[in-house]
C-alpha positions as CSV (number, residue, x, y, z in Angstrom):
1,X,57.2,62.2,128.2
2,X,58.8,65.1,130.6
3,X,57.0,68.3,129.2
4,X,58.9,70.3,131.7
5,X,60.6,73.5,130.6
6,X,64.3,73.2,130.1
7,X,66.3,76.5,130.8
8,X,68.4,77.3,127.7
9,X,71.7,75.8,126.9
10,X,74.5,78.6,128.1
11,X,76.6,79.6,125.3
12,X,79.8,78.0,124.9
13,X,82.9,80.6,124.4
14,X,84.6,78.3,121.2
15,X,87.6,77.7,122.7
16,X,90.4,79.7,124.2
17,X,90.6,82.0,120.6
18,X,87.6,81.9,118.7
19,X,88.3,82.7,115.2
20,X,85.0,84.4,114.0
21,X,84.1,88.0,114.9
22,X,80.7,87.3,116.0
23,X,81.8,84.1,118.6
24,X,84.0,86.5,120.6
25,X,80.6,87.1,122.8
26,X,83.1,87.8,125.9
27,X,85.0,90.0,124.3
28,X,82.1,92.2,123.2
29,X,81.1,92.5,126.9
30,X,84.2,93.8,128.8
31,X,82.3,94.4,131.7
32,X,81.0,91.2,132.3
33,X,84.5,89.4,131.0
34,X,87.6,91.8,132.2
35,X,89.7,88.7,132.5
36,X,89.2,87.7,129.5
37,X,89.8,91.7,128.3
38,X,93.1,91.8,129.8
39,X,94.5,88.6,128.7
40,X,93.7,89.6,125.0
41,X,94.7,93.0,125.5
42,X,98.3,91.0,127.0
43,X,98.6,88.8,124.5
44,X,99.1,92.3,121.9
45,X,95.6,92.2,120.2
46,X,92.5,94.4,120.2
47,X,89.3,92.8,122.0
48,X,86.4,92.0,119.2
49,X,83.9,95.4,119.0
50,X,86.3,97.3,121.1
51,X,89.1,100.2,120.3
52,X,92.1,100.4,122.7
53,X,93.0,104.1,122.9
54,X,96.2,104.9,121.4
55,X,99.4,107.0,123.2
56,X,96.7,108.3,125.7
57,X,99.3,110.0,128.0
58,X,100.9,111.7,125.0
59,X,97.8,112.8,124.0
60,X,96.6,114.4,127.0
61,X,99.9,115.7,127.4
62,X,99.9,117.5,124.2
63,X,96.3,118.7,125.0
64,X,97.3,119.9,128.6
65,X,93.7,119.9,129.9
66,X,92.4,122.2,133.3
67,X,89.0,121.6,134.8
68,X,86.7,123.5,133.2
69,X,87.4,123.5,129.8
70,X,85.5,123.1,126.5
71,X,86.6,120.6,123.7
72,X,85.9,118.6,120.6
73,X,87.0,115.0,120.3
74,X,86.3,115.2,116.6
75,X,86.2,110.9,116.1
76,X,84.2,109.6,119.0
77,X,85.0,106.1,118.0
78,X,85.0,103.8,121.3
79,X,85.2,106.8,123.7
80,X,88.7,105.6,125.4
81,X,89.8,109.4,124.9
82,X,87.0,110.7,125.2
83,X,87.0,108.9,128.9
84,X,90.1,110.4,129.9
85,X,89.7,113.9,128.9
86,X,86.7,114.0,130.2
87,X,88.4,113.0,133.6
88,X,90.6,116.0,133.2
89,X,88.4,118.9,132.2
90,X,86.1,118.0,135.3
91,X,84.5,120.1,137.2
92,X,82.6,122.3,134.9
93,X,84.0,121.4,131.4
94,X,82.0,120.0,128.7
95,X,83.2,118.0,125.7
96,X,81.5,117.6,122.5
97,X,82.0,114.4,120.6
98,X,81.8,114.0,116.8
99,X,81.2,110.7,114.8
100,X,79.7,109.6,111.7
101,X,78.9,106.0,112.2
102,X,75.2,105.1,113.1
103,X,76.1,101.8,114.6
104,X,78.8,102.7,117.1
105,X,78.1,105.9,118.5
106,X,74.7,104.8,120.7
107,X,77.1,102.5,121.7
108,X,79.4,104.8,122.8
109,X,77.5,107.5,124.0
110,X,75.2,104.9,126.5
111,X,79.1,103.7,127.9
112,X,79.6,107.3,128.4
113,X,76.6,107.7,130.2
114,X,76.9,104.5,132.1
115,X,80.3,105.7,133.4
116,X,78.4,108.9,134.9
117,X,79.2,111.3,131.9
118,X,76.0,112.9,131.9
119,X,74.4,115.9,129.7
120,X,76.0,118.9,131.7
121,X,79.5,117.2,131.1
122,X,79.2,115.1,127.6
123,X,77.4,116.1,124.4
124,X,77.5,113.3,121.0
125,X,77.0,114.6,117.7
126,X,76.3,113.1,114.8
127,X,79.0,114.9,112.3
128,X,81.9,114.2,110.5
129,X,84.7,116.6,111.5
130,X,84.6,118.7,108.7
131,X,81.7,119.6,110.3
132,X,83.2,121.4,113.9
133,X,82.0,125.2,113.1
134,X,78.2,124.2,112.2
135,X,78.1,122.2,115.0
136,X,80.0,125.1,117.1
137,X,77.6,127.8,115.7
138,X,74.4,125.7,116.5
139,X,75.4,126.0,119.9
140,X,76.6,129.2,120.0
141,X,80.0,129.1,120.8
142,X,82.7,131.0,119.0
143,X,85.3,128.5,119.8
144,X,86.7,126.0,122.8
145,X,89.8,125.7,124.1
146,X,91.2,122.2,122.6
147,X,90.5,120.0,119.5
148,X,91.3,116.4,119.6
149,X,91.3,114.1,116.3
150,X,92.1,110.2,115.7
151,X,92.1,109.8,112.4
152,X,91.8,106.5,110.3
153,X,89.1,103.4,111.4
154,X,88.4,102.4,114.3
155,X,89.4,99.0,115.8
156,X,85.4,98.0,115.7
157,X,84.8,99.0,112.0
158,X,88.4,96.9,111.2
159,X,87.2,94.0,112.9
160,X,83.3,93.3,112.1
161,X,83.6,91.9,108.9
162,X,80.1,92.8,108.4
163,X,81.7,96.4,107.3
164,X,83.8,95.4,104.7
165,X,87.0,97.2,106.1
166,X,89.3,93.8,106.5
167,X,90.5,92.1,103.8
168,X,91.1,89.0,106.2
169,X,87.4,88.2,106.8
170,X,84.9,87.5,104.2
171,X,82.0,90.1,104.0
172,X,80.4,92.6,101.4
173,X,83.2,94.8,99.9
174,X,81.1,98.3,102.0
175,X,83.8,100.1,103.8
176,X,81.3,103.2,104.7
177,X,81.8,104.6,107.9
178,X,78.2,105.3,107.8
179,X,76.5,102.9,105.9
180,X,73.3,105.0,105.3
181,X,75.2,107.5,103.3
182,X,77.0,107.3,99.8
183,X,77.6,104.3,98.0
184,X,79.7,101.0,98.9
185,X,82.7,100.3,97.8
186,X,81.3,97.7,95.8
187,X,79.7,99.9,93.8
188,X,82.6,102.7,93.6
189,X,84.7,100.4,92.0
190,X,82.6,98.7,89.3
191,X,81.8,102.4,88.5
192,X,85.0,103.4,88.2
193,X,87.7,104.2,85.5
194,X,91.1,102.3,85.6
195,X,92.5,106.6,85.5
196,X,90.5,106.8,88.4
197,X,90.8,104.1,90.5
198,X,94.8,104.1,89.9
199,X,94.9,108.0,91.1
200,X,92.9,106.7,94.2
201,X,95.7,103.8,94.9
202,X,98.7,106.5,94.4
203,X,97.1,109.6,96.3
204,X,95.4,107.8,99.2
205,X,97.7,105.0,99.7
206,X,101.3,105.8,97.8
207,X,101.3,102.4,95.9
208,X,103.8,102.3,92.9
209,X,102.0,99.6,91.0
210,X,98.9,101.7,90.5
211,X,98.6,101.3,87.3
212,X,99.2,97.4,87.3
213,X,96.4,97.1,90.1
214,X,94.1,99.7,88.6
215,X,93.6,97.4,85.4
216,X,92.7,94.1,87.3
217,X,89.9,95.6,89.4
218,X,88.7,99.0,88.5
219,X,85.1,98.3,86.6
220,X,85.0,94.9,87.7
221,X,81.5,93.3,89.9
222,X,83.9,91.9,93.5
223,X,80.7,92.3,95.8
224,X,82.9,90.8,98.9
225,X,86.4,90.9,100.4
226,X,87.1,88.1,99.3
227,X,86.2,88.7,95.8
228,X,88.1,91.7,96.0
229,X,91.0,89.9,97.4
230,X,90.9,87.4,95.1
231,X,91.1,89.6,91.8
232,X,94.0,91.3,93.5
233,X,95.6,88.2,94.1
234,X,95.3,87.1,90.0
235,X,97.1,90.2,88.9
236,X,100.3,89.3,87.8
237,X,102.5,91.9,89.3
238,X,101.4,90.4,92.5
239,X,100.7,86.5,91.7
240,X,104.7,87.0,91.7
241,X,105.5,88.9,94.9
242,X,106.4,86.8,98.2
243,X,103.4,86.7,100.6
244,X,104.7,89.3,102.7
245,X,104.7,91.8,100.0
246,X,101.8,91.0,98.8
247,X,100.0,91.5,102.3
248,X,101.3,94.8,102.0
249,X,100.0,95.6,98.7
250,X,96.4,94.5,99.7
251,X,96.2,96.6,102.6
252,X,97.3,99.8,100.6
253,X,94.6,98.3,98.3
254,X,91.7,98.3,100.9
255,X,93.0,101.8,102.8
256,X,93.1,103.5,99.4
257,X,89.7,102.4,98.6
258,X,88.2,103.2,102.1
259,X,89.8,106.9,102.0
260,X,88.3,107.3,98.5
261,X,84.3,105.7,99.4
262,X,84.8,107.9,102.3
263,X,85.9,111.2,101.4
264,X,88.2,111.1,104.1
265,X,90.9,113.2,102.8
266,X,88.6,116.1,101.9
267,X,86.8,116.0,105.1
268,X,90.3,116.3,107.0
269,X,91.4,119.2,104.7
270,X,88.3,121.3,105.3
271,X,88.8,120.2,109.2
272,X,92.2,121.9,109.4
273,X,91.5,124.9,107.3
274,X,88.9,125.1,110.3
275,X,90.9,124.6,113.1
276,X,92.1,127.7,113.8
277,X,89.1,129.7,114.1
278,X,87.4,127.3,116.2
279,X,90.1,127.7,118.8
280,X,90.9,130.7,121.6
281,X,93.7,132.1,121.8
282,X,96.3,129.9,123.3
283,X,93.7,126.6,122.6
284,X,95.4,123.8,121.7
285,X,94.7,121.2,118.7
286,X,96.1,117.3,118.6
287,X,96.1,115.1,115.9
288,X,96.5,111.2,115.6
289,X,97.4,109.9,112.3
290,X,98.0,106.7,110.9
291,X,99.6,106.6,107.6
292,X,102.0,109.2,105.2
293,X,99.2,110.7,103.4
294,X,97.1,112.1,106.6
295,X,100.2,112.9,108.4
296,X,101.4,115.4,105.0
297,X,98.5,117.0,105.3
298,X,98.3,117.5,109.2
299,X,102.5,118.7,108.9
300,X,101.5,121.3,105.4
301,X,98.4,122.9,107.8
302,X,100.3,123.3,110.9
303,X,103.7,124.7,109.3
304,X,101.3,127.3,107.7
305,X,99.3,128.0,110.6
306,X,102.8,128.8,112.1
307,X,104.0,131.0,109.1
308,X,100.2,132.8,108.7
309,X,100.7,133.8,112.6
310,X,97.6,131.4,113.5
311,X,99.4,129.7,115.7
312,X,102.5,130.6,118.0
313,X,103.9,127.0,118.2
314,X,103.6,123.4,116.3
315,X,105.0,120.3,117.6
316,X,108.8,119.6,116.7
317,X,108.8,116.6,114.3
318,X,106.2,113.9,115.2
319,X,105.6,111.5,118.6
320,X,105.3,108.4,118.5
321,X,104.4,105.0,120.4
322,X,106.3,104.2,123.1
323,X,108.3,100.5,122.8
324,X,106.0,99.0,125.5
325,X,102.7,100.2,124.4
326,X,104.0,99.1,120.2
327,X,104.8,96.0,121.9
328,X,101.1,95.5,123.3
329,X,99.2,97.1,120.9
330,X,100.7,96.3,117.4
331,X,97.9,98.7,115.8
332,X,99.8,101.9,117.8
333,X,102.9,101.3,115.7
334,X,102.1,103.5,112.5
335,X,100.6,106.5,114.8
336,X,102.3,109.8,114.7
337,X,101.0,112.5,117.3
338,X,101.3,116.4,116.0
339,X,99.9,119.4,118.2
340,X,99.5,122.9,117.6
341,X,99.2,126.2,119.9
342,X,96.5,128.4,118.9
343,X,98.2,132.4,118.6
């Protein structure tokens, strides 16, 4: 009998699309797999565990960086923005990046780093954005000159199923951005009132059946998506919609649940009553949002800003996407860009 060591089997990629989050090994290592990157990123989906920045140009644009400068990018996510201001505010500026999830932001910070971001140039905090003038204040700064924001999940909460965030994958029903804090949304629900959960579904997500969908899950045990799902699913007033339709209701579902388990709306209201003290005068602040309810809120802040005399300019109505970059990255589609001039 041959007792000699075999060296182990390579991994085999499962086919040309694997299906499950946790077999997309190349795509979790762009480095070592660019090909395999770009033909994804071609083919108009996001690469599993990464985020592909959204109207980057715009952005920077609207932040109209110089060399030198200090900055928040208040949701650190993936770093793609974070990359490219950084780029920009070289020599001699410094950016601070907030983020509340435990899992990704070593991640992010050692790609920062590995791209030769070091200490002098790149700072990551563990904060939610509500947070900017405590973490300004510990480090003794009045305020910086620009203020960046991308609200909403990130591609690499969406897509680990482990999280809880898709309701296409089966996994446990979390949705926390950080998972060490608060409860799941698991638990949320069963603890919930059908009041409650219903004034969740019409404030966070404007969905007109609220009351219908409120009935069928709110104080019910769905420990997964799919249970979730499921009960959603059995509710008559959408066992009757087309599947289309129904799609859509389930996804104001899951974003009206992960807003509420998440604070999120709070946390962004107590970050733009901030804003404008954390910036000089003539500092700029962008925002990214992703559906009506952030985007009110961002419009309602700026427009008073203006009026108040905080700030001598806000953006004209919203940018969006271009057609090229909605045609390659389906996920840009609902984003709407607003800036604002610090007076």
């Amino acid at each position: 009998m041959d007792d000699t060591p075999r060296p182990p089997r390579r991994k085999r990629y499962a086919g040309k699309n694997p299906r499950r989050f946790e077999e997309k090994y190349k795509e979790h290592q762009p480095e070592r797999y660019a090909e395999t990157i770009g033909k994804v990123i071609e083919a108009g989906k996001t690469p599993a565990g990464m985020h592909v920045p959204i109207m980057v140009e715009e952005c920077l644009e609207a932040l109209a960086l110089a060399p030198g400068q200090w900055g928040i990018d208040a949701t650190l996510g993936y770093g793609g923005h974070a990359r490219e201001i950084l780029g920009r505010i070289a020599p001699g500026g410094h950016l601070i990046g907030l983020d509340v999830d435990p899992i990704e932001q070593p991640r992010t910070l050692a790609r920062l780093r590995d791209l030769g971001f070091g200490e002098d140039a790149f700072t990551a905090v563990s904060s939610n954005y509500a947070g900017i003038r405590k973490v300004l204040d510990q480090r003794e700064r009045a305020a910086v000159d620009f203020l960046f924001a991308d609200l909403g999940c990130s591609s690499m909460q969406v897509d680990n199923p482990l999280r809880g965030f898709t309701f296409k994958s089966e996994g446990p029903l979390d949705m926390r951005m950080n998972p060490t804090r608060g409860i799941p949304a698991s638990e949320w629900l069963e603890k919930s009132s059908v009041a409650k959960v219903a004034q969740a579904l019409l404030e966070n997500s404007d969905e007109p059946r609220a009351e219908e969908i409120a009935e069928g899950i709110a104080g019910r045990h769905l420990p997964t998506t799919r249970a979730l799902v499921d009960a959603l699913r059995a509710i008559p007033v959408l066992a009757t919609m087309d599947a289309e339709r129904a799609e859509l209701a389930i996804r104001r579902v899951f974003q009206a649940i992960r807003i509420e388990v998440n604070g999120e709306f709070s946390a962004l209201d107590s970050f733009l009553r901030q804003v404008p003290y954390c910036l000089v005068p003539g500092g700029r602040v962008v925002v990214l949002t992703f559906h009506s309810g952030e985007d009110r809120r961002v419009k309602k802040a700026f427009q008073a800003g203006l009026r108040e005399g905080h700030f001598s300019a806000v953006s004209d109505g919203v940018v969006i996407a271009s057609p090229a970059e909605r045609r390659l990255n389906p996920r840009s589609i609902p984003a709407k860009l607003r800036w604002a001039l610090r007076a």
